[in-house]
C-alpha positions as CSV (number, residue, x, y, z in Angstrom):
1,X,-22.6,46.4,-53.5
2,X,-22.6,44.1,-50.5
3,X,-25.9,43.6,-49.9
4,X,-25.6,40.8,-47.4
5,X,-24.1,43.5,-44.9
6,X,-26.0,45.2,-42.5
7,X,-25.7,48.9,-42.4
8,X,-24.9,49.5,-38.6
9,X,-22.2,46.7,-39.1
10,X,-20.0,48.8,-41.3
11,X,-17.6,50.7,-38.3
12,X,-15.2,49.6,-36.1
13,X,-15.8,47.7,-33.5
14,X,-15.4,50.0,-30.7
15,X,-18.0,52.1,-32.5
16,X,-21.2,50.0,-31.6
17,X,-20.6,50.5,-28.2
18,X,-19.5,55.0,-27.6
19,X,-24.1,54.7,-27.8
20,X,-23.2,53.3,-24.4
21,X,-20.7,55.3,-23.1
22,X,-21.4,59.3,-23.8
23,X,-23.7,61.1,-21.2
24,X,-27.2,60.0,-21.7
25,X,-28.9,63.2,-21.5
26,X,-26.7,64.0,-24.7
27,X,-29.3,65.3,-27.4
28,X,-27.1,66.8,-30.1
29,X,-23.7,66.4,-31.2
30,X,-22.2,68.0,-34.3
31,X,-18.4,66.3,-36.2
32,X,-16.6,68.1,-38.9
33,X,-14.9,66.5,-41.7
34,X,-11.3,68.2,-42.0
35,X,-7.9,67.9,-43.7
36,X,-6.0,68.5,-41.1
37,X,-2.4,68.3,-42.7
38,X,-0.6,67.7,-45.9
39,X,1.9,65.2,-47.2
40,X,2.5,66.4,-50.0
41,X,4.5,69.6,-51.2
42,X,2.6,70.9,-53.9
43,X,-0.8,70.6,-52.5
44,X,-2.5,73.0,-50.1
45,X,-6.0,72.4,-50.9
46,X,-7.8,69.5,-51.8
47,X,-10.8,69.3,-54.3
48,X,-14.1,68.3,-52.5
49,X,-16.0,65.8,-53.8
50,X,-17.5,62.1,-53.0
51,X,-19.7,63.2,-50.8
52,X,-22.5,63.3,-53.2
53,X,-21.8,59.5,-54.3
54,X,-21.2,58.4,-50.8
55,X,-24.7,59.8,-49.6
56,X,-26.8,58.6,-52.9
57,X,-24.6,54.9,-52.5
58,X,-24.8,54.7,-48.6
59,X,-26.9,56.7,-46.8
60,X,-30.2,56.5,-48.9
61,X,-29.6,53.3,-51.3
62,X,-27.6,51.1,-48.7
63,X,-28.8,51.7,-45.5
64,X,-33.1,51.8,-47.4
65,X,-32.4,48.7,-48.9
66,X,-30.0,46.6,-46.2
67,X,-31.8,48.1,-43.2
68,X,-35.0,50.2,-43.4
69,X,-36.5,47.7,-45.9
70,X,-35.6,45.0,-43.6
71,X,-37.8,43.6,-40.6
72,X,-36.8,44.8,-37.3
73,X,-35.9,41.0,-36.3
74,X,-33.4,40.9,-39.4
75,X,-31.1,44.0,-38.7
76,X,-31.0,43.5,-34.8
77,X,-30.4,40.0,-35.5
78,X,-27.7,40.1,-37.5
79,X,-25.9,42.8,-35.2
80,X,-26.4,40.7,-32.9
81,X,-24.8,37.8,-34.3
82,X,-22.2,39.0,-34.9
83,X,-21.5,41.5,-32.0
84,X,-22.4,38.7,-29.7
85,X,-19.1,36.2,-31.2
86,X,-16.8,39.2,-31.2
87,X,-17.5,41.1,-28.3
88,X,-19.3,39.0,-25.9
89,X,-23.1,38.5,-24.7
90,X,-24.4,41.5,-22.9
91,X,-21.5,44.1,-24.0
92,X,-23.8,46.0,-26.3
93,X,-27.2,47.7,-26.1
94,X,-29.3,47.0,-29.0
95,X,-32.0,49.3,-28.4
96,X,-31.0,51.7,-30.3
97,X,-30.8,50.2,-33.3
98,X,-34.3,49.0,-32.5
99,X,-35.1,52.9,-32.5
100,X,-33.6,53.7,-35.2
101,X,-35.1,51.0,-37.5
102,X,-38.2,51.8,-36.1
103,X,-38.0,55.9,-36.6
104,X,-37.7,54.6,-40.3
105,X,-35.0,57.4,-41.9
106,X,-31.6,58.2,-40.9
107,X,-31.9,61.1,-38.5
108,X,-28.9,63.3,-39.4
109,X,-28.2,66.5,-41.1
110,X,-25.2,67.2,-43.5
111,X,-23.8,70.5,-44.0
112,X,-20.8,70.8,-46.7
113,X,-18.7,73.0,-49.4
114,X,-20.2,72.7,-52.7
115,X,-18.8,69.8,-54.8
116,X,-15.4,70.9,-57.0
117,X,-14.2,73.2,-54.7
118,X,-10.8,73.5,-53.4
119,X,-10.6,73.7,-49.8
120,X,-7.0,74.6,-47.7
121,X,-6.0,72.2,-45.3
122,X,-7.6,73.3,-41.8
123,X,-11.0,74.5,-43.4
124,X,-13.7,71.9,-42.6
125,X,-15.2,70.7,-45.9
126,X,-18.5,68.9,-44.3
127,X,-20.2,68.7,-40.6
128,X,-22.5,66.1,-39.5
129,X,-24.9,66.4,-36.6
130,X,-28.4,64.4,-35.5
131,X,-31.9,65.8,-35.9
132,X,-33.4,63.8,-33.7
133,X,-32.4,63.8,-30.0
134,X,-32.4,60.6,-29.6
135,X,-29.7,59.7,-31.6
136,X,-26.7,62.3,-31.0
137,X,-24.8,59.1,-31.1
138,X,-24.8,58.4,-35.0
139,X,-22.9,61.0,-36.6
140,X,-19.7,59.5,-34.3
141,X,-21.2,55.8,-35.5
142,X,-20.8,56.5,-39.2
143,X,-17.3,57.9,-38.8
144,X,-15.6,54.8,-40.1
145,X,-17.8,54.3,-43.3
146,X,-17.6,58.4,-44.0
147,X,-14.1,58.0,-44.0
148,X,-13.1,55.3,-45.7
149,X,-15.4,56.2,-48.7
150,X,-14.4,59.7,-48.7
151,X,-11.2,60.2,-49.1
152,X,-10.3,58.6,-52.2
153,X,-12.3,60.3,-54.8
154,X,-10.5,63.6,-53.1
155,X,-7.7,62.7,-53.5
156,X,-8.1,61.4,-57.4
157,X,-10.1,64.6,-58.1
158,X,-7.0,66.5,-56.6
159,X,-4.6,64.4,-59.0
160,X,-6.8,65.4,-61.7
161,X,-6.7,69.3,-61.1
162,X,-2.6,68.8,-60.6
163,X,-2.7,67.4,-64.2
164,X,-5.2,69.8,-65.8
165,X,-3.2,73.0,-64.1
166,X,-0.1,71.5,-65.9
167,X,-1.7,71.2,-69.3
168,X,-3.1,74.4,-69.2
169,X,0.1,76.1,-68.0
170,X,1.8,74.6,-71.5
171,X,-1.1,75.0,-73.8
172,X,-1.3,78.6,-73.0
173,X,2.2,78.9,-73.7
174,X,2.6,76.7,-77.1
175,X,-1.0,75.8,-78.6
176,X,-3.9,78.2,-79.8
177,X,-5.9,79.9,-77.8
178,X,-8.8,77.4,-78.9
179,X,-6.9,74.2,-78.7
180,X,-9.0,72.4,-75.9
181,X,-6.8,70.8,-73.0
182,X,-9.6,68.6,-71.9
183,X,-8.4,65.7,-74.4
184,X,-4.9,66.2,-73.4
185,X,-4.5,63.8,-71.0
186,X,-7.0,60.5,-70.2
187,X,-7.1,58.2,-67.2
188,X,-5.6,54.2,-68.2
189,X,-5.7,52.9,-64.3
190,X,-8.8,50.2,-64.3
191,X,-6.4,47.6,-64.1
192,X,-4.0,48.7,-61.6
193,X,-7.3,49.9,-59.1
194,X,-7.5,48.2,-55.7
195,X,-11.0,46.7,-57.2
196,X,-13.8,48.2,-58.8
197,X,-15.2,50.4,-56.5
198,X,-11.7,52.3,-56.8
199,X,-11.9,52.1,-60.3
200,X,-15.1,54.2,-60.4
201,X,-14.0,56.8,-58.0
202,X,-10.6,57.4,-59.7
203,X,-12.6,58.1,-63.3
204,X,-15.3,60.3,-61.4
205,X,-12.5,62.5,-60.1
206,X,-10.6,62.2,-63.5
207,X,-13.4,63.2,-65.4
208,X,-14.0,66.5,-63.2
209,X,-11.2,67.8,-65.1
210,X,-10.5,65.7,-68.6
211,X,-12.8,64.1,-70.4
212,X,-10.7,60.9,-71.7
213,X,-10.8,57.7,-69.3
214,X,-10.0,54.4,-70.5
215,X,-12.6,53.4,-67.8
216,X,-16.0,52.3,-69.4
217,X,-18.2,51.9,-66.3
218,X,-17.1,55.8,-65.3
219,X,-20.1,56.7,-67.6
220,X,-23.1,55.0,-66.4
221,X,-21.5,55.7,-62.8
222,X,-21.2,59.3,-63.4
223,X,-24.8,59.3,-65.2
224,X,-26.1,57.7,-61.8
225,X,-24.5,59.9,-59.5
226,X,-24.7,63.5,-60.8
227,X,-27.9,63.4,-63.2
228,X,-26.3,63.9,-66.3
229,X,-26.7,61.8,-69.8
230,X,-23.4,60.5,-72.3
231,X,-25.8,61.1,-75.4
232,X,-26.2,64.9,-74.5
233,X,-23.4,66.0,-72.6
234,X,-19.5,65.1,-72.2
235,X,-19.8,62.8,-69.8
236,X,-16.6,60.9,-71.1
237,X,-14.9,59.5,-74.2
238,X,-13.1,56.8,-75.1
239,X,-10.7,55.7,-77.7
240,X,-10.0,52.9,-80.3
241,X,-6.5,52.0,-79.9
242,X,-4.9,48.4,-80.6
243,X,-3.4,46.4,-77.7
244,X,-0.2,43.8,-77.8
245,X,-2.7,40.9,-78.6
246,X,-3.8,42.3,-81.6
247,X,-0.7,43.6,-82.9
248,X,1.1,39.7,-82.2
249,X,-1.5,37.8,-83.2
250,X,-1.8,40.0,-86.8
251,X,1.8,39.5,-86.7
252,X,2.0,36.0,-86.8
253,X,-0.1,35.3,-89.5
254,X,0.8,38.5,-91.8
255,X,4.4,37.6,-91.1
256,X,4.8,41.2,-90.7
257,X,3.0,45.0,-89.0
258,X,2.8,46.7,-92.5
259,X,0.1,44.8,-93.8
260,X,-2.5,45.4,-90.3
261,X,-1.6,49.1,-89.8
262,X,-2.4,49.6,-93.3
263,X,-5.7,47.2,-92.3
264,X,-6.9,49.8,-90.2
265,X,-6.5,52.5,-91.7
266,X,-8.0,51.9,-95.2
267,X,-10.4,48.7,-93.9
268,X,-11.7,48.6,-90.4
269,X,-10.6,52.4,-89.7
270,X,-11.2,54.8,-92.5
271,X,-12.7,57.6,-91.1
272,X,-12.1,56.8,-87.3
273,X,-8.8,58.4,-85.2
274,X,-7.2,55.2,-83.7
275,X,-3.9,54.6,-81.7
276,X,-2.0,51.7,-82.6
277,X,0.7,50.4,-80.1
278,X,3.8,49.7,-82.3
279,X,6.6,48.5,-79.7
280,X,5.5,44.8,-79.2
281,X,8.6,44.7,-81.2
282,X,10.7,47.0,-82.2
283,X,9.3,50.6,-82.1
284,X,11.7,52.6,-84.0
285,X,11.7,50.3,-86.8
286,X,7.9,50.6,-87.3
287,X,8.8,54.6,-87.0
288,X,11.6,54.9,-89.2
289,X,11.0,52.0,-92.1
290,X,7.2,51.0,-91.7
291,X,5.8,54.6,-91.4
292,X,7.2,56.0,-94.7
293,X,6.0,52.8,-96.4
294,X,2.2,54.1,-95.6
295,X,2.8,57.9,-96.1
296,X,-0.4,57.8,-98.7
297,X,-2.2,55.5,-96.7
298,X,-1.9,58.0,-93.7
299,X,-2.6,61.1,-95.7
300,X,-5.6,59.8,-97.3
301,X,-6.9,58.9,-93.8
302,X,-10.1,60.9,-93.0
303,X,-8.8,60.7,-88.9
304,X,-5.5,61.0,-86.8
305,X,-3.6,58.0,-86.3
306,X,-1.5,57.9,-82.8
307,X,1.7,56.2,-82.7
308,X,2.0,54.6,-79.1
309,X,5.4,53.6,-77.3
310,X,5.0,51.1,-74.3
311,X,8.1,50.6,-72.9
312,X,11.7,52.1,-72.8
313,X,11.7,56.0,-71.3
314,X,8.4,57.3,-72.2
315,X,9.8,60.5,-72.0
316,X,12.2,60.4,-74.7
317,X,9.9,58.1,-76.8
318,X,7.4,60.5,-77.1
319,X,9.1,63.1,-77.7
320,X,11.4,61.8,-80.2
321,X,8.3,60.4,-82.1
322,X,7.1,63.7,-82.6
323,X,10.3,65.0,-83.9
324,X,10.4,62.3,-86.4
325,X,6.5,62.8,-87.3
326,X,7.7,66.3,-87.9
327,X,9.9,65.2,-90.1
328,X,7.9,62.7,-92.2
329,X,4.4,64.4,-92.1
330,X,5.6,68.0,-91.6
331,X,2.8,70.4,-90.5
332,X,2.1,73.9,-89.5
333,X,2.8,76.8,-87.3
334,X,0.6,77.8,-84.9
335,X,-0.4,81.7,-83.9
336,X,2.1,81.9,-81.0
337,X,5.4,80.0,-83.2
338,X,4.9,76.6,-82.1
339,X,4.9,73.4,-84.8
340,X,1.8,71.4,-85.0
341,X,2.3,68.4,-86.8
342,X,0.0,67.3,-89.4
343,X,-3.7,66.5,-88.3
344,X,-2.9,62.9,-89.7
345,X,-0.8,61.5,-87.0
346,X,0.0,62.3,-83.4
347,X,2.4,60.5,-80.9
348,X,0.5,59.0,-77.7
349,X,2.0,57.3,-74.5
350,X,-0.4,55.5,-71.6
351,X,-0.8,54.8,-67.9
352,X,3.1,55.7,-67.2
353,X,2.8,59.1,-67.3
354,X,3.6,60.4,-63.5
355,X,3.2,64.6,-62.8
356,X,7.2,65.1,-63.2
357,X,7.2,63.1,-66.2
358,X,4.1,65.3,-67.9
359,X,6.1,68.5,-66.8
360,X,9.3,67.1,-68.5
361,X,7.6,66.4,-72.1
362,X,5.6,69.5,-72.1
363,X,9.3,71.3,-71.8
364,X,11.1,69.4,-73.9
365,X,8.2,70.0,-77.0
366,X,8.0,73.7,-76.0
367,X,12.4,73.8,-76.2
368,X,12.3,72.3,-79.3
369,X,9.6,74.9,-80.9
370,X,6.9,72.1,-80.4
371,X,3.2,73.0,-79.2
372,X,2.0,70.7,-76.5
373,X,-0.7,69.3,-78.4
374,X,1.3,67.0,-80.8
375,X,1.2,64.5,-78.0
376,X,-1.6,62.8,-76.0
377,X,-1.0,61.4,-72.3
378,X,-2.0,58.6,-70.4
379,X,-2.5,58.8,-66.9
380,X,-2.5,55.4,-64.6
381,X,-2.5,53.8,-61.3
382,X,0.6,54.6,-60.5
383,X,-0.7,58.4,-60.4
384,X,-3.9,57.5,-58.8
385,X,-2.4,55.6,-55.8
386,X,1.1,57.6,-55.5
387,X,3.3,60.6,-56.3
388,X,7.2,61.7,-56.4
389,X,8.5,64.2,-54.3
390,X,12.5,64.5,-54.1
391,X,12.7,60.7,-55.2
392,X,10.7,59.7,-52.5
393,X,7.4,58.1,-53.4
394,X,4.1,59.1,-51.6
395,X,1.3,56.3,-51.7
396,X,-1.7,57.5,-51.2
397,X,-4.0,57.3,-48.1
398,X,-6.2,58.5,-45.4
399,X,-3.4,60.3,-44.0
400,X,-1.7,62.4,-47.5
401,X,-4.3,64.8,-45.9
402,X,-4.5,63.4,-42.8
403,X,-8.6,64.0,-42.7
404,X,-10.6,63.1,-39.7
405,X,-13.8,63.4,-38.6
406,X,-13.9,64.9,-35.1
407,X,-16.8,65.3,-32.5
408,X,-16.6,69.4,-31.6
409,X,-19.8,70.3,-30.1
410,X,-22.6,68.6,-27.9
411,X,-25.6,69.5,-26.3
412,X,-26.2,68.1,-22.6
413,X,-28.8,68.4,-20.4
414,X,-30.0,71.5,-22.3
415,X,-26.9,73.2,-21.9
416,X,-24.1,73.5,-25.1
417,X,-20.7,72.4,-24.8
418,X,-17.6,73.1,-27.1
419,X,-15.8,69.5,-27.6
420,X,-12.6,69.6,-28.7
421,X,-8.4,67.4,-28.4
422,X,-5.8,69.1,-27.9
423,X,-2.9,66.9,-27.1
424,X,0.1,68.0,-25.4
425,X,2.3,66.9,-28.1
426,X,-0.4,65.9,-30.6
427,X,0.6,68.6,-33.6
428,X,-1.8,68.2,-36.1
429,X,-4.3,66.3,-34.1
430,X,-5.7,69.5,-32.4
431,X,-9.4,69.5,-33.3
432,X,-11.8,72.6,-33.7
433,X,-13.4,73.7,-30.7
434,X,-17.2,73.9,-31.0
435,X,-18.8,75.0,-34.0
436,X,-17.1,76.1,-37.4
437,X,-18.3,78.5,-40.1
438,X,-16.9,78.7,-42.7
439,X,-16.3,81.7,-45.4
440,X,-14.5,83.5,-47.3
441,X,-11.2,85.7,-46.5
442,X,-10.0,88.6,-48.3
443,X,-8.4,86.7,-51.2
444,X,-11.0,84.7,-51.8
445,X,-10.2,81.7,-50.1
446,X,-12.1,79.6,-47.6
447,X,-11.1,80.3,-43.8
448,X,-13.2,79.1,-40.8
449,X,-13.7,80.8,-37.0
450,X,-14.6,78.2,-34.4
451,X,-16.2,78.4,-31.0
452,X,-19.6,78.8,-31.5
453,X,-22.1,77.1,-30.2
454,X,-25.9,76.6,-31.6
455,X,-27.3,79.7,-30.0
456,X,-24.6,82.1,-31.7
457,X,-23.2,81.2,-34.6
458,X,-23.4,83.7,-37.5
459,X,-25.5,83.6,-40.2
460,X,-24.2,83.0,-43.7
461,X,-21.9,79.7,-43.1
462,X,-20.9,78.2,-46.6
463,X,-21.6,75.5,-44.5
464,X,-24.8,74.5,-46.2
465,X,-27.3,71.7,-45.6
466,X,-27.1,69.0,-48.3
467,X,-28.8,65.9,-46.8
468,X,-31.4,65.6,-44.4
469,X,-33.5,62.6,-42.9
470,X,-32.7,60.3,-45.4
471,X,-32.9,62.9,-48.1
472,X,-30.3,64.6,-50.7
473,X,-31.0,68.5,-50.1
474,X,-28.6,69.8,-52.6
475,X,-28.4,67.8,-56.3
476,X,-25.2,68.4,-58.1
477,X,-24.9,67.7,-61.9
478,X,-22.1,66.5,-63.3
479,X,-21.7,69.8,-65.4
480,X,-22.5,72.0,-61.9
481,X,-19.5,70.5,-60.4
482,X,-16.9,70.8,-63.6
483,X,-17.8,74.2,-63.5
484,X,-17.3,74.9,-60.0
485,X,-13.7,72.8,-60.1
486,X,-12.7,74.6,-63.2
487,X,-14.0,78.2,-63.1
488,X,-11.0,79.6,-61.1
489,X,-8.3,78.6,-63.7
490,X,-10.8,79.4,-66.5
491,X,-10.7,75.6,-67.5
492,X,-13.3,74.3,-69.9
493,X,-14.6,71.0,-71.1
């Protein structure tokens, strides 16, 4: 983390001054959180979650450490500094960060969704207001930072339930009723992440939903943010697999790949599953000639060993390795007429598998009398930053979901006021109009009324408090929020 940053530094720059420029006798004001539109096709709900990680990171452990624990002189000092070079001498007030400092806690309330659920575009998943009347200018001041950490672990979290509804939709087709999906797919995108920061909130949202990431630092993250240990729960799981330096570099002093593959699996491996990427040369030898050579080798094998492609169509690779597994190894039948091949091997593909690409193996297996499970999946950056639709692709941002916060209510002079934008030819950028709340319609979906102010809104929002005055109300474990992101679809981990 930054720690040389000062908390009320971390906006825009025409944030530090709106203290100045709303009505001064402004003692409340109250911003939702909304996805207001969507860019993509197949989603109309996003999967809440973040927020819990953006409160515990920022507004107790950043702003306690960077500004609280600091002297007075040291945080109005260095906004200062640095407000004074960009914007001038005598442009800003810095009294209020003076107050604030001195009050000692950040002096806002959060009201939100619970964690893992799926909200429709329109609904408002969070509000944010002030408890203390001096300060009805913060929840507008934080905007930037809210944003920018939010909506990035939403939208992995979303990618994740797209995957896990695909899965399921083929293992209840072609697998057992008590073949687990949750191994089925595992997040490879570390290296293609904007940094590490993105790293962790692409395997947080993974892991709502699958419990493979390739991702080490997911764990301890995940451990840190929602309570929950690796060495009594699921947190996450790894894999041993090779890489192209091994393979080349056992090449070129064996002279050949027989003599490491069979190295693993009766020396360094013997009772361990293990992946071993076999294209650094040529794939279909090691498939066709290699393979049969260690039939016993395999067989004996107290694990599964995963043959990985890495290049070529992934799509056909995969799927013709299983055929020819299937023909080498042989197998079983499963319960609804599917082959499973023999426990001993397994075909594997990383990081390039995309939605359409998923959907396309998963038919092809189930065409050819295959269960979906013969085949593990690798999910990676690509999938986490971007998506096809109709050959077009989709980068992720801000705006796939086009979420906001927007100021809707305020409090004046005693009297309560609806705030609200409605421009002429502003489509989606209408805001809600006073207060929301939030429940549930007659299919069971979130819906939201707005218009409210303080003195009449309903009881029984699902709107509900989870931090306070520097303080998490509402604790999610890891394990509360997998079960409230899986429990419509009957998912498991």
């Amino acid at each position: 983390m930054h720690d040389y940053l000062n908390p009320m530094l971390l906006c825009d720059f025409y944030k530090t001054v709106h203290s100045d420029m709303i009505n001064p006798e402004m003692t409340f004001s109250m911003s939702y959180y909304t996805p207001r539109m969507t860019r993509v096709k197949r989603w109309d709900k996003v999967v809440n979650f973040g927020l819990q990680m953006f409160i515990k990171t920022f507004l107790i452990d950043f702003f306690n450490r960077n500004f609280f624990e600091k002297t007075e002189d040291e945080v109005v000092g260095e906004f200062e500094r640095v407000l004074n070079a960009a914007l001038g001498k005598g442009i800003f007030n810095t009294e209020k960060i003076r107050k604030l400092h001195r009050l000692g806690y950040l002096p806002i309330e959060i009201i939100a969704l619970p964690e893992g659920e799926k909200v429709p575009i329109h609904v408002p998943i969070f509000g944010i207001s002030n408890t203390h009347e001096d300060f009805a200018w913060l929840p507008q001041a934080l905007e930037s930072l809210i944003s920018a950490e939010i909506w990035y672990p939403q939208i992995t979290a979303t990618v994740g339930a797209t995957y896990r509804e695909i899965v399921e939709r083929f293992y209840a087709e072609t697998c057992d009723d008590n073949v687990s999906a949750a191994k089925a797919l595992g997040s490879f995108d570390f290296r293609g992440d904007s940094c590490l920061d993105a790293a962790l909130k692409a395997a947080a949202g993974w892991c709502l939903y699958f419990a493979n990431t390739a991702t080490v630092p997911a764990i301890p993250y995940l451990e840190h943010m929602f309570d929950c240990d690796c060495e009594k729960e699921p947190v996450a799981y790894g894999a041993v697999s090779t890489e192209h330096f091994v393979m080349c570099s056992n090449y070129a002093v064996d002279g050949d790949e027989i003599t490491f593959l069979r190295k693993m699996l009766t020396e360094l491996y013997p009772n361990t599953s293990f992946s071993a990427v076999l294209d650094s040369y040529d794939y279909w030898n090691v498939i066709d000639n290699i393979l049969p050579q260690l039939h016993d080798e395999i067989m004996a094998h107290n694990g599964c060993m995963l043959m990985r492609g890495d290049s070529g169509d992934c799509v056909e690779v995969v799927t013709k390795t299983v055929f020819k597994l299937w023909e080498q190894f042989g197998g079983t039948v499963n319960s609804k007429g599917y082959k499973v091949l023999d426990p001993h091997v397994k075909a594997i593909y990383g990081d390039s598998i995309t939605v359409q690409r998923c959907e396309q193996i998963f038919a092809i297996l189930k065409e050819n009398g295959f269960a979906c499970s013969n085949v593990a999946l690798g999910v990676g950056s690509f999938s986490m930053h971007c998506i096809e639709e109709d050959n077009v692709l989709l980068p992720f941002t801000r705006d796939t979901f086009g979420c906001a916060i927007k100021a809707c209510y305020a409090e004046v002079g005693g009297r309560e006021f609806p705030v609200f934008k409605n421009p002429k030819d502003g489509g989606f950028k209408k805001s809600q109009k006073g207060l929301c709340w939030v429940y549930r319609d007659e299919n069971g979906e979130f819906a939201y009324k707005d218009g409210f102010v303080r003195s009449n809104i309903p009881d029984g929002n699902l709107l509900e408090p989870v931090f306070r005055d520097g303080k998490l109300l509402r604790n999610y474990t890891l394990a509360e929020i997998r079960e409230i992101a899986n429990k419509p679809n009957g998912f498991g981990l």
